[in-house]
Steps between C-alpha positions, in 0.01 A plus 500: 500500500305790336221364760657495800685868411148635462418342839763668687397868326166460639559394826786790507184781465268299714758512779608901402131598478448312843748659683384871352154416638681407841713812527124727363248326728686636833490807334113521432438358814685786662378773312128339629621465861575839467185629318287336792715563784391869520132671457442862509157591562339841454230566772385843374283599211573545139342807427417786819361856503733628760845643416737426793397114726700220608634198263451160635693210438528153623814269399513145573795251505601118557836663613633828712456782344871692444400844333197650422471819231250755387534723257858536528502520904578219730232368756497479846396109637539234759813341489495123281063534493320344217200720523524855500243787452578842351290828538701762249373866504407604155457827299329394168530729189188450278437170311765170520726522797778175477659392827772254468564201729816307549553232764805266532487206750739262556452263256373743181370877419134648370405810310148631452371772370169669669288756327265766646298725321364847638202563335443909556177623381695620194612162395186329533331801266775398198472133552098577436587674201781250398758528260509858278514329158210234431468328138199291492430281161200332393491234284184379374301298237134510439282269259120687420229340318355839329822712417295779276199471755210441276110373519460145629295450157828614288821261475749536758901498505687342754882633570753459725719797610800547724642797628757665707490790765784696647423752801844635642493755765714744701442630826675818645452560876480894573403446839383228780120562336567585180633356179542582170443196171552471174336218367469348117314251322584263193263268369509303147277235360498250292209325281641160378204472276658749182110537425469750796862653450319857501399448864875521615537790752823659632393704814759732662483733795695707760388706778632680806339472843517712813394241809397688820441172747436691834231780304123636651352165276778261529760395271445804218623435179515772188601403147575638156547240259502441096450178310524385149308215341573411154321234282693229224425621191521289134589670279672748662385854396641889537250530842705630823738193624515368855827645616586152635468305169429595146315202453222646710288817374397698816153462605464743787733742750336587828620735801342398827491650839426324822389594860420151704540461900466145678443512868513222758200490740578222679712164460411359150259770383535799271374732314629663219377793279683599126409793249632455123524783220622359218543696156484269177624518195385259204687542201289549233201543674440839610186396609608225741738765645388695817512469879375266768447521866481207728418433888568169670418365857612216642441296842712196598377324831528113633113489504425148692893455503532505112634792356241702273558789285188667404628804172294734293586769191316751406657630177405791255663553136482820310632471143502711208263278312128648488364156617826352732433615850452229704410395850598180627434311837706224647462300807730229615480239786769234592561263719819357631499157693842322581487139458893414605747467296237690200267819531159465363382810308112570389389866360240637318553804337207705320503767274205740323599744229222755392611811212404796656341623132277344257615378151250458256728294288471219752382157381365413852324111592226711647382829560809678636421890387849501357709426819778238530406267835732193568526301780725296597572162739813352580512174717872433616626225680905459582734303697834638608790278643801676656820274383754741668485888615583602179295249280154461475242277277181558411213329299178724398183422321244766393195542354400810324151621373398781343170625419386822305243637324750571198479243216844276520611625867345191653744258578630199741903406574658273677853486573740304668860646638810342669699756610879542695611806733854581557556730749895634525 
């Protein structure tokens, strides 16, 4: 009995859930007749340069068309046709301009929405500039196989490090050519090796920049900016604090001032020109303390299709110190060669410091009259791969060598980084 009672329940919801699938399948099938019985076709383009033209449209359907609307205002069309064209004057206010379409036939009804966007001369200069606020964060970690940077005949420490970079930014328009930023920069490492805990650096800076982008040289930039970099120190002593964190002592303060143009020549090349004066300010070491004065050049080009950038500093240091001036020389080249979906990266950078006076405390390798000369070699070689517009991987491995005439300054590193960008 129990059986057969248990029988009749189930057959009960197969027949109720039958019977809802009867009375819902018309239903679909209806609201899909519908769907497909009218298409409404947009025949002009999505984005134009000219204020006022003429929309098109082209609507198609299985059965007479009954009433035809735009924006609010009824069309004119053959009586019971299936295949009308529209031409609608426009006047288009800058950026997205929505028209809305609704057609009813006989047998069902359509709505579309169809977007136009005026692009003025105006709107095309923000969209180059993009959004006002930017927030870009780099994650990173790096493994080197001479931390301290010693003599290949001394014993060497291996470490891994990670670290984290912030670089927010605000962008005031004053006019169509000009802008005004204010830009910072937070950056915090970390050595997971407590051996080399000391080598922790908390870096902070903040600058404001007047951008000029239709000047005599191009897009002309001027900056005044400060930073802060402050060192982990164990124990902690009464030195000056980083004002960030009082785990940190501070290591240095420096005011910097910038003048740097980049001018287009032609598609994909530029050059670029920038002048730094930086004050610094060691603490503790009045000596270390002084003034510097750097010039850059820089020339990007697609030489044989690839793009090159061929760089070179000339930079001159004047510090308190009887024996600190320095001159230093840097040249860079890179090379940039996309190999879809990655970008393949090789640079060499080289460097020559020289003290501008002798030091006859030196302990040189050879005869060096009591002047400091390094030089120094680094081999890059990096691979970037886009993920998204906003997210970017990279992989670089570098070689670094170092030789000088300075007992202990010669040295060899190599280091491998993975790193993310996040781009807001």
């Amino acid at each position: 009995m129990d059986k057969r009672l248990k029988n009749t329940k189930t057959a009960g919801s197969m027949i109720l859930l039958m019977l809802f699938l009867f009375l819902l399948s018309p239903q679909s099938a209806w609201s899909a007749e519908e769907e497909s019985e009218i298409l409404i076709f947009s025949l002009s383009p999505e984005k134009v340069e000219e204020q006022q033209g003429v929309l098109q449209i082209q609507i198609s359907t299985f059965s007479p068309i009954e009433k035809i609307i735009v924006d609010g205002k009824p069309q004119k069309f053959p009586k019971a046709a299936s295949l009308v064209w529209l031409k609608i004057p426009y006047k288009l206010k800058p950026g997205v301009n929505i028209f809305k379409v609704y057609v009813k036939t006989k047998f069902g009804e359509a709505r579309k929405i169809i977007r136009i966007i005026y692009e003025t001369p105006e709107l095309l200069k923000k969209a180059k500039l993009g959004d006002s606020f930017q927030l870009i964060t780099i994650l990173s970690g790096v493994t080197k196989d001479n931390i301290e940077k010693v003599e290949d005949n001394s014993s060497k420490s291996k470490a891994f490090s990670t670290s984290i970079l912030f670089v927010p930014s605000y962008r005031f328009d004053l006019f169509d050519d000009s802008s005004i930023f204010l830009r910072g920069v937070l950056m915090g490492d970390q050595h997971h090796n407590g051996k080399f805990e000391s080598k922790k650096v908390l870096f902070k800076q903040a600058s404001i920049e007047w951008e000029e982008r239709e000047s005599w040289a191009g897009v002309l930039t001027l900056s005044l900016g400060t930073n802060e970099a402050g060192t982990r120190e164990i124990p902690v002593t009464s030195t000056p604090r980083d004002s960030l964190s009082k785990k940190y002592k501070r290591a240095t303060r420096d005011n910097v001032y910038t003048l740097k143009a980049k001018q287009e020549l032609e598609k994909g090349t530029t050059w670029n020109w920038q002048i730094d004066r930086k004050k610094k300010l060691v603490e503790g070491s009045n000596d270390d303390s002084g003034f510097s004065t750097a010039l850059t050049l820089g020339y990007v080009t697609p030489l044989f299709g690839i793009k090159t950038t061929f760089g070179g500093t000339l930079e001159d240091t004047n510090l308190n110190g009887t024996y600190k001036d320095t001159k230093v020389y840097k040249t860079k080249l890179k090379i940039d060669y996309p190999i879809p979906p990655v970008t393949l990266g090789i640079q060499y950078d080289f460097s020559e410091t020289e003290n501008k006076v002798a030091d006859p405390s030196l302990e040189c390798v050879t005869i060096c009259n009591g002047k400091t000369k390094n030089r120094n070699q680094i081999y890059t070689l990096s691979l970037n791969y886009p993920a998204a517009a906003w997210c970017i991987f990279g992989l670089t491995q570098k070689h670094e060598s170092q030789s000088s005439n300075i007992v202990g300054k010669t040295y060899k590193v190599n280091s491998t980084q993975l790193q993310v960008i996040l781009i807001y």
